[in-house]
MARPA-892256 format. One record per atom (N, C-alpha, C): residue in one letter; x, y, z. Coordinates in pm, whole numbers, padded with zeros to 5 digits, always signed. Layout:
MARPA-892256
AXYZ/...
This chain:
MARPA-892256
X+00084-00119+00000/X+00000+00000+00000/X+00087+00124+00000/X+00056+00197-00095/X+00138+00344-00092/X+00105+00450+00030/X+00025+00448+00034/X+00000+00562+00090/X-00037+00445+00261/X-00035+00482+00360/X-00089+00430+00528/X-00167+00502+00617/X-00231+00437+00703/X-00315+00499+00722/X-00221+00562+00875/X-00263+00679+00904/X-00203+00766+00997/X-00269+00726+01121/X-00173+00694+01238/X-00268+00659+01366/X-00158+00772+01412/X-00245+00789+01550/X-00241+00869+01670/X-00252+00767+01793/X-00222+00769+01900/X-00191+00680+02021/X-00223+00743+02110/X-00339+00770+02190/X-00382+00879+02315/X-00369+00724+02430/X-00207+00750+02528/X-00239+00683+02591/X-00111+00576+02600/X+00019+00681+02584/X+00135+00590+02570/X+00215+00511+02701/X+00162+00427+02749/X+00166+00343+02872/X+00172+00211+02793/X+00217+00100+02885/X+00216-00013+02838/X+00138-00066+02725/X+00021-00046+02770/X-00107-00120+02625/X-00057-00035+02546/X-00054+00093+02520/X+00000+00198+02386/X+00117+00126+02353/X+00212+00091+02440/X+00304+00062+02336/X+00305-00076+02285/X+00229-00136+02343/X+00238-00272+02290/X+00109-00254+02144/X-00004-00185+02177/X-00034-00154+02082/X+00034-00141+01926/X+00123-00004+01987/X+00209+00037+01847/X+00287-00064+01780/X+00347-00106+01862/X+00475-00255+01818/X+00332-00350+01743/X+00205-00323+01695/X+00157-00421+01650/X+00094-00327+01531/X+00072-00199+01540/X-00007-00132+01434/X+00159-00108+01338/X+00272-00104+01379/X+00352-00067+01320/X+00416-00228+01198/X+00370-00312+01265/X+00389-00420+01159/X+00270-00454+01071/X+00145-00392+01095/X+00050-00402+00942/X+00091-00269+00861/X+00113-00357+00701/X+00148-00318+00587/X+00058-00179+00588/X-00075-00136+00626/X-00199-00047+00623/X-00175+00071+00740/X-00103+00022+00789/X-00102+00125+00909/X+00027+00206+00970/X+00072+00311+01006/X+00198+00385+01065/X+00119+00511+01208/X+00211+00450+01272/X+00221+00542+01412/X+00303+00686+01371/X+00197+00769+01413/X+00308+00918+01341/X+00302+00982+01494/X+00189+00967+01596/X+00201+01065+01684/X+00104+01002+01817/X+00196+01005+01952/X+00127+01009+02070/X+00104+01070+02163/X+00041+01016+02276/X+00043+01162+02344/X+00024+01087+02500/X+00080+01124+02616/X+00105+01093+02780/X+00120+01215+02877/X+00028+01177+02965/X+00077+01290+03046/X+00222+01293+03125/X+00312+01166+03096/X+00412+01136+03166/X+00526+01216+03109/X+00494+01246+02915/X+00608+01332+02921/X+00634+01478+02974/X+00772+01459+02955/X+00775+01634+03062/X+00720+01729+02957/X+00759+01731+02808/X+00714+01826+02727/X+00661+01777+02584/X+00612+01818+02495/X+00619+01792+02330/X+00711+01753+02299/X+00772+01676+02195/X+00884+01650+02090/X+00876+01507+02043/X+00991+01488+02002/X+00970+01445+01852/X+01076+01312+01917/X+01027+01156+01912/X+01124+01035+01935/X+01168+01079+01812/X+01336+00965+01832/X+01423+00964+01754/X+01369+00911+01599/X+01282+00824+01616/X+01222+00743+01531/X+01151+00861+01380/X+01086+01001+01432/X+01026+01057+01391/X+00884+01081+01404/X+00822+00995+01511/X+00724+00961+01572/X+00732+01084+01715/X+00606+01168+01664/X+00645+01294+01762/X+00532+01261+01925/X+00542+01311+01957/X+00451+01320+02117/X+00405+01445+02176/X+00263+01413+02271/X+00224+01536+02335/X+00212+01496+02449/X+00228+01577+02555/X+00156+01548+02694/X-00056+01576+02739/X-00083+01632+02583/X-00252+01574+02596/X-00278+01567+02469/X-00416+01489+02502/X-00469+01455+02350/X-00501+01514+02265/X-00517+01653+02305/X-00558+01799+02232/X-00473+01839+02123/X-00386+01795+02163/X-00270+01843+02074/X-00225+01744+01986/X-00258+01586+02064/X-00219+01498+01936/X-00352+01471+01822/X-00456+01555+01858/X-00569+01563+01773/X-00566+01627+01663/X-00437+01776+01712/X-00397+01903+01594/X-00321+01807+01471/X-00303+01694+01512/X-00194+01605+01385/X-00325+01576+01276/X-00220+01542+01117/X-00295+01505+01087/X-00352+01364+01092/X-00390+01295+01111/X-00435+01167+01150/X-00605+01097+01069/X-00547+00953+01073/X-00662+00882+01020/X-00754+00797+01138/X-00660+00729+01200/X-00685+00658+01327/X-00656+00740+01443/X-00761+00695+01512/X-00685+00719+01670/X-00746+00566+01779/X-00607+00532+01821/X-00631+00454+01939/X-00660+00529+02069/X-00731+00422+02153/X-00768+00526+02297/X-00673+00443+02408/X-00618+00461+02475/X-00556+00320+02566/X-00499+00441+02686/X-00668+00498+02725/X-00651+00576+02851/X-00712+00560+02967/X-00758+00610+03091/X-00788+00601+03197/X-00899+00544+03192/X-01037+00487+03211/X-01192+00493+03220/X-01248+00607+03223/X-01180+00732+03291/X-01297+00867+03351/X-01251+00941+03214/X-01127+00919+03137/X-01138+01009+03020/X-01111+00988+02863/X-01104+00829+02891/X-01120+00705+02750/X-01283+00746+02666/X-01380+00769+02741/X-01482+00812+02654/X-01489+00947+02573/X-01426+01040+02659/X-01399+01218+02632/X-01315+01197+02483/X-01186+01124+02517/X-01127+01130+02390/X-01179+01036+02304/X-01265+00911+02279/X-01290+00849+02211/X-01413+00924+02085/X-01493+01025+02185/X-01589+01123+02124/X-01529+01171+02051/X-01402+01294+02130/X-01344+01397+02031/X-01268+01355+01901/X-01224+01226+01915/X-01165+01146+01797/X-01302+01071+01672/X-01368+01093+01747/X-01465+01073+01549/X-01553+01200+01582/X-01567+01315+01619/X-01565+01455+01562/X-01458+01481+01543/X-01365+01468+01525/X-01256+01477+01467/X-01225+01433+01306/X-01328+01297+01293/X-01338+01237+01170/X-01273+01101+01181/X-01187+01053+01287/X-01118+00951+01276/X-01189+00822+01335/X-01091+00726+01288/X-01185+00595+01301/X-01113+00581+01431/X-01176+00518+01541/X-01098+00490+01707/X-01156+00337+01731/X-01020+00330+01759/X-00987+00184+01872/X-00979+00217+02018/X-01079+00186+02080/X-01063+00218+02245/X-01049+00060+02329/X-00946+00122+02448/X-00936-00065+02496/X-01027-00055+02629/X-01114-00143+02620/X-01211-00213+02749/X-01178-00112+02851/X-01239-00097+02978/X-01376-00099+02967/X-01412+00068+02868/X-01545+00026+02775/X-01556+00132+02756/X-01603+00292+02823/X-01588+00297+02922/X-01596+00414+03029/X-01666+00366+03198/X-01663+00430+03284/X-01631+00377+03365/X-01860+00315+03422/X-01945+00363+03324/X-02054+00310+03400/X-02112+00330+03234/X-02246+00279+03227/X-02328+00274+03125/X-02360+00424+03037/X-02370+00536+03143/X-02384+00713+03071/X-02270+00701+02996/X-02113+00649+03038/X-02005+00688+02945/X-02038+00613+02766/X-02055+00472+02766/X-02121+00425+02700/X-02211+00484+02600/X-02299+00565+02660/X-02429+00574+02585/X-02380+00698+02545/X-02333+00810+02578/X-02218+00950+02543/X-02183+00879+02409/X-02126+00773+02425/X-02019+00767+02252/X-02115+00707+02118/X-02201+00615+02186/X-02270+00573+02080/X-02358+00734+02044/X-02399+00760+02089/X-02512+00925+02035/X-02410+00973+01940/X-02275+00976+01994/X-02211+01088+01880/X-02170+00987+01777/X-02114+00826+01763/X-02100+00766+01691/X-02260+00774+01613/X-02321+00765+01600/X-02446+00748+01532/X-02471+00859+01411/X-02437+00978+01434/X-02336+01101+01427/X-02249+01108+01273/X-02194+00981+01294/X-02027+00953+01199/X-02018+00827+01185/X-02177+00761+01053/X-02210+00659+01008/X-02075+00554+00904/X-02015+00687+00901/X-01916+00617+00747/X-01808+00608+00861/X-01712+00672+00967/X-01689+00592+01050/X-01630+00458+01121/X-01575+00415+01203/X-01554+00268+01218/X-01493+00321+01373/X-01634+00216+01478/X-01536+00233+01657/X-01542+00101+01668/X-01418+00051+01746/X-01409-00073+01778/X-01330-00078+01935/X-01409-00168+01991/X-01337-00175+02139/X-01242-00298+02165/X-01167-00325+02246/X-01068-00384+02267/X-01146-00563+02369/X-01161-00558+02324/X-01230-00699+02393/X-01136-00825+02312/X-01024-00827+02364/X-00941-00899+02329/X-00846-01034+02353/X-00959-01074+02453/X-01010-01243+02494/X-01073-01288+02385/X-01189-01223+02303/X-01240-01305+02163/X-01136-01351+02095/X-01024-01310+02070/X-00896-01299+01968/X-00805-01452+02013/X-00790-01484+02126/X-00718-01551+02158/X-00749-01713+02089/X-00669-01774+02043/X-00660-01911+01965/X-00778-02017+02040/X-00769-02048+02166/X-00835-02116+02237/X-00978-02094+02292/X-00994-01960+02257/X-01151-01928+02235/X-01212-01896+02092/X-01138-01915+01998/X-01202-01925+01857/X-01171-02075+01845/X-01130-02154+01933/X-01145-02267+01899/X-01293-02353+01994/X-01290-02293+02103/X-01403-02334+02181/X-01561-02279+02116/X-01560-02196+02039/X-01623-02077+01992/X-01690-02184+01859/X-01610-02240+01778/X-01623-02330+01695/X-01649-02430+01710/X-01646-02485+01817/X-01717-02627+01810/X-01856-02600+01877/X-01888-02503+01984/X-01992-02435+02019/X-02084-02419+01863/X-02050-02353+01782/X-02102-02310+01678/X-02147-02427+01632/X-02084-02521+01583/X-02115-02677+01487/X-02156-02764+01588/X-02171-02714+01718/X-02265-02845+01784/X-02199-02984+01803/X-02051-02946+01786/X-01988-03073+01779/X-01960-03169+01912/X-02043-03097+01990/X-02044-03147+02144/X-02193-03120+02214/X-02295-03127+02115/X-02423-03078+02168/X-02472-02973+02206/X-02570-02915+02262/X-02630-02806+02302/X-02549-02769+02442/X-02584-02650+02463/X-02499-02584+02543/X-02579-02595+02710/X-02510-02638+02805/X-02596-02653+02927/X-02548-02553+03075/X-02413-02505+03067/X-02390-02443+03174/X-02244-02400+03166/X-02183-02279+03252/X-02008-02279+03243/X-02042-02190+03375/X-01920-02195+03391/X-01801-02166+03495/X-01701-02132+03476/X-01684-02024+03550/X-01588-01900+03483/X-01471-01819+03632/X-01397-01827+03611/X-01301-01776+03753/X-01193-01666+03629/X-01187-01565+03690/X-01072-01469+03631/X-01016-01410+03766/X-00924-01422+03807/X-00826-01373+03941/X-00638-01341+03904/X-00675-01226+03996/X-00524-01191+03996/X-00514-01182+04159/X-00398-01107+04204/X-00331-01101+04343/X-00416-01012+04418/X-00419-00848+04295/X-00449-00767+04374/X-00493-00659+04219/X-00577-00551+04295/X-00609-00460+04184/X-00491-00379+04181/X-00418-00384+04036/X-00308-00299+04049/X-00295-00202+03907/X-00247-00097+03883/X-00190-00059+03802/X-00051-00053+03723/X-00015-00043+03605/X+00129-00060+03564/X+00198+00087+03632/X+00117+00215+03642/X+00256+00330+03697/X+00153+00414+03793/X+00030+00428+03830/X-00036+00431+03905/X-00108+00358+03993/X-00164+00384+04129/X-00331+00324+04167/X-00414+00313+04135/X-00483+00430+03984/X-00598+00458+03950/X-00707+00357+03974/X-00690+00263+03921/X-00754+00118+03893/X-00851+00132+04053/X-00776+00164+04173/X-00813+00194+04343/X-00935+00270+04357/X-00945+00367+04241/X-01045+00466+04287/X-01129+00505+04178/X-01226+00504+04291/X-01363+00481+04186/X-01409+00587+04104/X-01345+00704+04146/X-01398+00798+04078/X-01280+00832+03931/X-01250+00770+03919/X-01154+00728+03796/X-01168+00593+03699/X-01197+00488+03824/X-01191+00386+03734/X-01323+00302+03734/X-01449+00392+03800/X-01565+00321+03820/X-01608+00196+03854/X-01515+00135+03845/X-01559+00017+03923/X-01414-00054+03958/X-01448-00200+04010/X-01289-00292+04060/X-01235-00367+03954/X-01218-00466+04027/X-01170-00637+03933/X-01291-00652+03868/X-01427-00657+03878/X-01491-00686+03799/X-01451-00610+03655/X-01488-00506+03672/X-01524-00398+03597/X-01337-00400+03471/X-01260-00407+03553/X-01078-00383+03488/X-01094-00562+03434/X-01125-00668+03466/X-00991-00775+03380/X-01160-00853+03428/X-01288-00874+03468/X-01361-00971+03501/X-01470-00955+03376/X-01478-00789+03308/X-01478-00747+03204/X-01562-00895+03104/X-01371-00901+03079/X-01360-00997+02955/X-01441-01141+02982/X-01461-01203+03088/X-01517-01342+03122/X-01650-01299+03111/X-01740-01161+03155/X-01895-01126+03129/X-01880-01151+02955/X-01804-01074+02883/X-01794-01084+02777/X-01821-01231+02701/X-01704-01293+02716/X-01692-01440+02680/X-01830-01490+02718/X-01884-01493+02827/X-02011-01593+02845/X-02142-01521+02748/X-02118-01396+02743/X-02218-01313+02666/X-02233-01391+02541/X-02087-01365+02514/X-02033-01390+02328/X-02100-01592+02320/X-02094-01651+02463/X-02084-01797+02385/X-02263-01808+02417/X-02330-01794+02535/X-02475-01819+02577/X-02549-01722+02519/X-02528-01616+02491/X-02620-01501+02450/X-02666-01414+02587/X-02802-01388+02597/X-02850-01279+02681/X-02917-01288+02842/X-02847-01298+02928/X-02870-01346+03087/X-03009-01261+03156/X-03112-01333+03168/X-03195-01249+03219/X-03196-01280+03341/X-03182-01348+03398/X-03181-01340+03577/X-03040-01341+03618/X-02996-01266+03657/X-02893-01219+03785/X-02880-01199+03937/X-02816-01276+04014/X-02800-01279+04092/X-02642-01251+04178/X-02618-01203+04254/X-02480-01173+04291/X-02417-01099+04439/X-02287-01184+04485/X-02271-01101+04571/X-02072-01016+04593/X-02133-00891+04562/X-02015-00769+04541/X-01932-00751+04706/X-01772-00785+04690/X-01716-00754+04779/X-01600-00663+04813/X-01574-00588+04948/X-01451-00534+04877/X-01393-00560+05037/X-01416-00664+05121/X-01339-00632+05237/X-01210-00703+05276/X-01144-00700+05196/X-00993-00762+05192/X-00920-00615+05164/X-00884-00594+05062/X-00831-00465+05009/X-00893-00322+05042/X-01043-00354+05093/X-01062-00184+05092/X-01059-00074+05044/X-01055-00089+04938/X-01073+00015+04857/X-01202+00067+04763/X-01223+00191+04766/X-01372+00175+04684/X-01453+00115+04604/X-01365+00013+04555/X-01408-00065+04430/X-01446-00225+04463/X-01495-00307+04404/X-01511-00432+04441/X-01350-00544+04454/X-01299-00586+04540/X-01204-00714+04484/X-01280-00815+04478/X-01426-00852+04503/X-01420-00963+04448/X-01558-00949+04377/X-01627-01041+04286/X-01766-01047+04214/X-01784-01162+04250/X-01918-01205+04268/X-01950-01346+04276/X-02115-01332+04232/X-02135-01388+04065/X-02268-01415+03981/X-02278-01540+03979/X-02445-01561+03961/X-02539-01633+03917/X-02594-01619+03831/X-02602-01639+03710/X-02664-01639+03566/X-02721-01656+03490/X-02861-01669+03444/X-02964-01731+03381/X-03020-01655+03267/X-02997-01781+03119/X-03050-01715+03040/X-03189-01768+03007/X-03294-01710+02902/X-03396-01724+02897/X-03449-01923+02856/X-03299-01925+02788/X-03348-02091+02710/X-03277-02174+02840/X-03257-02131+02966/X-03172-02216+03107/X-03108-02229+03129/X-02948-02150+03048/X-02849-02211+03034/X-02757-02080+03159/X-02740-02149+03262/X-02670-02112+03327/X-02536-02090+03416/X-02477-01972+03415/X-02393-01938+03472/X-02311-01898+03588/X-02186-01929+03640/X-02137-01897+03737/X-01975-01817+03699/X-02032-01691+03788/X-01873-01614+03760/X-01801-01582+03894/X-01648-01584+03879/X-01612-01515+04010/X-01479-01443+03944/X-01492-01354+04011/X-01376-01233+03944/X-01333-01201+04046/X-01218-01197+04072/X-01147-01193+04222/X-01014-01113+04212/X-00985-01043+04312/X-00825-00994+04326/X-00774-01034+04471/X-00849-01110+04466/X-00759-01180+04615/X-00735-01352+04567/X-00676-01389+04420/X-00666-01488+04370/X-00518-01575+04416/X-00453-01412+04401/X-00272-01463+04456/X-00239-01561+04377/X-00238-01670+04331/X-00253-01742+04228/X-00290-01707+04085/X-00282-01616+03993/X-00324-01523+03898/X-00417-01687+03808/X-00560-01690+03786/X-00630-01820+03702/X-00666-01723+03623/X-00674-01794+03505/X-00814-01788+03369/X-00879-01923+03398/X-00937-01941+03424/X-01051-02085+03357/X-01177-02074+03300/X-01229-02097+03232/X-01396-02155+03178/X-01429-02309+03127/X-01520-02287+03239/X-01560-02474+03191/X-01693-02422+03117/X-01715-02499+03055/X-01816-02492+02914/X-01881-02639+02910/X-02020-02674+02988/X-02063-02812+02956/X-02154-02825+02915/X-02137-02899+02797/X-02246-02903+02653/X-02313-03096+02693/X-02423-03122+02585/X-02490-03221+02601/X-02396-03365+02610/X-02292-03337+02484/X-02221-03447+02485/X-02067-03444+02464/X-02081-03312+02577/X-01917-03341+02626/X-01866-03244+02677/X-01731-03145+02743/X-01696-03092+02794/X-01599-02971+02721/X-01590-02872+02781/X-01475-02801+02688/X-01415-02718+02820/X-01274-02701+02876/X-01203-02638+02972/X-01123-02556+02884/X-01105-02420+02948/X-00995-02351+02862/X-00973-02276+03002/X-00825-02281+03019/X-00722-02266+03119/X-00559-02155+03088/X-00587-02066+03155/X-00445-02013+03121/X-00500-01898+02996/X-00424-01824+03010/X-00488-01737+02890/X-00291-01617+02854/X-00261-01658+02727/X-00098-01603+02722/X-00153-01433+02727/X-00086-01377+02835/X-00050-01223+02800/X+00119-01197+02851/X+00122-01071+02904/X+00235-01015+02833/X+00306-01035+02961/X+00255-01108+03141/X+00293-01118+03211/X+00324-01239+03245/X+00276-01321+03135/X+00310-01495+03099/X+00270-01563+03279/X+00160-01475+03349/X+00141-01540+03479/X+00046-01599+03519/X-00052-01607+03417/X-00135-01712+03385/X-00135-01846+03346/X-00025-01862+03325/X+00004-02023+03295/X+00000-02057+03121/X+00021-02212+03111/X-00031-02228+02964/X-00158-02166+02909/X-00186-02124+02789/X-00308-02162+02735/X-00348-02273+02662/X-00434-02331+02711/X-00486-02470+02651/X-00626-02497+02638/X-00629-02574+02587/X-00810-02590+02554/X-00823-02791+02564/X-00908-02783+02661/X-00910-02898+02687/X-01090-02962+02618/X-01092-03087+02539/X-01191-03133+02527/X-01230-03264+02530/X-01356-03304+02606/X-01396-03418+02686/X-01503-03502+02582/X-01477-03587+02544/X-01594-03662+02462/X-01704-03735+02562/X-01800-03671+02554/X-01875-03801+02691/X-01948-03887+02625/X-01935-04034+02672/X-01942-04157+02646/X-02010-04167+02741/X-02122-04297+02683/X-02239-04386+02779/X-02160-04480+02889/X-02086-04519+02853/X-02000-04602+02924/X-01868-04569+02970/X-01811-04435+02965/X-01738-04370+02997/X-01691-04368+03200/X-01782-04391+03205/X-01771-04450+03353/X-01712-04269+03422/X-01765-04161+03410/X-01705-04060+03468/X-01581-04005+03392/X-01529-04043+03311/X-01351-04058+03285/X-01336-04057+03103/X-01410-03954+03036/X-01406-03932+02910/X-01288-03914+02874/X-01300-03943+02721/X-01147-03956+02618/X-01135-03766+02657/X-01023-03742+02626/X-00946-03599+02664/X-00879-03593+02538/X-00905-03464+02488/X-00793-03365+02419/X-00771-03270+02452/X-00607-03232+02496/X-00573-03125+02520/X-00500-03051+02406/X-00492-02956+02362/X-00419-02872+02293/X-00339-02747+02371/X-00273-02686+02336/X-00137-02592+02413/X-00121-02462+02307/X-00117-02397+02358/X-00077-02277+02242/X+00010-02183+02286/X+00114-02163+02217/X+00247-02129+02291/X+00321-01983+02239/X+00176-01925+02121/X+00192-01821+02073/X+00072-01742+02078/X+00073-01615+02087/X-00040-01505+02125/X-00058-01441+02012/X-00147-01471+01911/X-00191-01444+01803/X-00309-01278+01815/X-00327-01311+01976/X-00442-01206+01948/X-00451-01106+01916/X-00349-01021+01990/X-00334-00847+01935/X-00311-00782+01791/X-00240-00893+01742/X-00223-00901+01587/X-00373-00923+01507/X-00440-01057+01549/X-00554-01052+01468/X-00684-00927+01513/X-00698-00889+01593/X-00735-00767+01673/X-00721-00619+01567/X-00591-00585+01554/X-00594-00533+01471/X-00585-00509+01345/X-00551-00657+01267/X-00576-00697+01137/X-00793-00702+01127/X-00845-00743+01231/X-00974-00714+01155/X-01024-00536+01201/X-00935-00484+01248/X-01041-00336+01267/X-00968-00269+01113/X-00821-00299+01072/X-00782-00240+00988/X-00860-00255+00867/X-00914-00396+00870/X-01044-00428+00724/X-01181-00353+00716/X-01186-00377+00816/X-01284-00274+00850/X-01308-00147+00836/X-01160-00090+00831/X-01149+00044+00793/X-01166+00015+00634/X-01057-00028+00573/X-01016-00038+00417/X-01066-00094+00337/X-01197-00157+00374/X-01311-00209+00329/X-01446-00212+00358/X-01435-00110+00439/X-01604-00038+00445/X-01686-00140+00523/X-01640-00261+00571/X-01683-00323+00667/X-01761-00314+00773/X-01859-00355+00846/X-01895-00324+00971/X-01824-00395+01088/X-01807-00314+01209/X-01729-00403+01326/X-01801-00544+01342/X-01720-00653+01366/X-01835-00761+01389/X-01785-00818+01494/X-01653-00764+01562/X-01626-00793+01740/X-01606-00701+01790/X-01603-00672+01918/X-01587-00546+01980/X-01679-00406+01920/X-01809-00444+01871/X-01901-00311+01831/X-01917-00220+01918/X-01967-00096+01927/X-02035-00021+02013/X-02111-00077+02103/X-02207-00141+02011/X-02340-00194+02091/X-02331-00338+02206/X-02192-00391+02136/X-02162-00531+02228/X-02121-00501+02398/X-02023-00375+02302/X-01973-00314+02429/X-02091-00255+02563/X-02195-00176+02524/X-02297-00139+02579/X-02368-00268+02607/X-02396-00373+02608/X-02448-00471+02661/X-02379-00523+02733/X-02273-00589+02722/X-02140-00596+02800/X-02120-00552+02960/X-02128-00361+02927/X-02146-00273+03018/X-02265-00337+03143/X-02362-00329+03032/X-02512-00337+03076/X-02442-00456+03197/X-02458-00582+03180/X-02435-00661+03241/X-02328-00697+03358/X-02208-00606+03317/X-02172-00581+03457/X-02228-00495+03530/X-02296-00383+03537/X-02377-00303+03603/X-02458-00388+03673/X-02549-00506+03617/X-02665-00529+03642/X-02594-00627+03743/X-02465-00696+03758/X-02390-00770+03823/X-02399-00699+03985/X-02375-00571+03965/X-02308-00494+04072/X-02463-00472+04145/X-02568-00436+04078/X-02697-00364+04185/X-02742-00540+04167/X-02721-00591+04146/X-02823-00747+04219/X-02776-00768+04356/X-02663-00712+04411/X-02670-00696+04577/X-02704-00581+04585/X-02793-00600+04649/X-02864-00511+04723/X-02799-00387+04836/X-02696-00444+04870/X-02569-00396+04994/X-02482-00318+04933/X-02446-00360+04824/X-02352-00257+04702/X-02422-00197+04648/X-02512-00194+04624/X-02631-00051+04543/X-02655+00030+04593/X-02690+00010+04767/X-02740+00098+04801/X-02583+00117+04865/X-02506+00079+04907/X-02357+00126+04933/X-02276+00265+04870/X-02315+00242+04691/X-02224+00318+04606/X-02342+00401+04555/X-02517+00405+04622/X-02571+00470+04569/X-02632+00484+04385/X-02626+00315+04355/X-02651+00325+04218/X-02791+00272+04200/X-02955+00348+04285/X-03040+00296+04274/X-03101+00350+04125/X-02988+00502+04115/X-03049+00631+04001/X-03023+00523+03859/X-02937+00451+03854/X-02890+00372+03736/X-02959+00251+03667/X-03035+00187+03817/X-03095+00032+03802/X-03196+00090+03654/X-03338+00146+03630/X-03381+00150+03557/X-03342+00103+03444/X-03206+00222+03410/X-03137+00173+03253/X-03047+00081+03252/X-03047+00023+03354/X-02961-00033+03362/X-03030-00192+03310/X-03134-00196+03360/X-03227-00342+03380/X-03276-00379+03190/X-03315-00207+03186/X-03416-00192+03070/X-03349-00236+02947/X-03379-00361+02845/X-03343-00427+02746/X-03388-00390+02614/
């Protein structure tokens, strides 16, 4: 391609740069300009790749793309000003810190039809859930009957701040930062949970936000769920068990960039009449992280082919949202705790 498409980077911290190291190897795309509040001033890396200390200024560039890979309280602000701006934006999870931030971007996306927003939900991407995803799809293990889902780390932390600590920044805890992606995943494999049940904790760590989630899940055709999203894991897990009519699917370990999750593998159970408890097993291992790459190989098509998003949409994201919200006021003790009775309405309403 002669000509590339111009990105902008609001948000040069770890995910930004790991970002870039991935927009900078598609043939379609070049990093010309970012922007952090960490630097001391404007200028220009050696590379030719210049920088701002706000987004205001990396907006004055000229630019095609803009990635968002900023705080929760101001990932929606710039995600707006970047398609009035005209540009197509990649924002990474969560998309703002409660359902209003949400519903802010879609009004103005609606706005800037020709366009393209895509959010970072980047557990779909990973090898071992487009493989669980696929046999789900072809029924190659029967109808779908129930899962179980654990996402835990040590503690709620940030890479160069606390933010993640406080709520009035990061709107919610562990659910809301990394438990996210497992609401997601069960969304993406069962569809739409109408009964919720749950109980929101935070008395280990103390801090405004939840460390731990603990759901109950029910969708309309029965197929139900159990989640626990924890930061008092100390043990960092991914797991989802997935149990279908005629047979099992485990996926364990999930590769990121802190390799402290363990393998990723995808385990599958054939169940047999006579199996006596103790089904044939396949495990598979995957020892490379394909996701961030395919992540942004489909938003780039999307751009350069007039495509519509078909992971990470606006609207997935806003349901998504929806559902951790609706996670948080099903205790009753945390609603009226953090005062979110003003929210339940839209929150419920489908």
């Amino acid at each position: 391609m002669k000509d590339k498409l111009k990105v902008g980077i609001a948000g040069y911290g770890v995910v930004g740069k790991r970002r870039r190291e991935t927009i900078d190897q598609h043939p379609a795309l070049r990093t010309t300009a970012v922007c952090d509040r960490v630097f001391p001033d404007d200028g220009v890396f050696p590379d030719g790749v210049r920088y701002y200390t706000h987004y205001k200024r990396l907006l004055q560039e000229d630019l095609d793309v803009l990635f968002v890979c900023m705080t929760n309280d101001i990932a929606p602000e710039v995600t707006i000003a970047g398609l009035e701006k005209g540009l197509h934006v990649f924002c990474e999870k969560p998309p703002g810190r409660d359902l209003s931030d949400i519903a802010r971007v879609i009004a103005c996306e609606k706005k800037q039809p020709n366009l393209r927003l895509k959010y970072g939900f980047n557990h779909r991407y990973h090898d071992s859930v487009r493989e669980a995803l696929r046999i789900i799809k072809n029924q190659e293990l029967g109808s779908l009957i129930n899962m179980r889902g654990v996402y835990g780390k040590s503690k709620i932390i940030s890479f160069d701040s606390d933010w993640r600590t406080k709520r009035a920044l990061a709107g919610g805890g562990i659910l809301l930062d990394q438990g996210i992606h497992m609401v997601d995943l069960m969304r993406l494999i069962a569809g739409e949970f109408i009964d919720v049940h749950s109980f929101i904790s935070n008395s280990y760590w103390h801090h405004d936000v939840e460390d731990n989630a603990y759901a109950l899940m029910r969708t309309a055709d029965g197929v139900v769920a159990l989640l626990h999203s924890s930061a008092t894991q100390w043990r960092h897990r991914f797991q989802l068990d997935i149990t279908l009519s005629r047979g099992m699917i485990i996926l364990s370990g999930i590769l990121s960039g802190t390799k402290s999750y363990g393998a990723e593998t995808i385990l599958v159970a054939y169940a047999e009449e006579n199996d006596g408890g103790d089904p044939r097993e396949m495990t598979t291992r995957y020892n490379k992280d394909n996701s961030w790459w395919d992540e942004i190989c489909d938003f780039a098509d999307a751009i350069l082919n007039d495509k519509p998003i078909l992971d990470g949409s606006s609207m997935e994201a806003l349901e998504t949202m929806r559902l951790v919200y609706r996670i948080y006021c099903a205790d009753p003790e945390w609603r009226n705790k953090y005062k979110l009775d003003d929210k339940v309405p839209n929150i419920l309403k489908q």
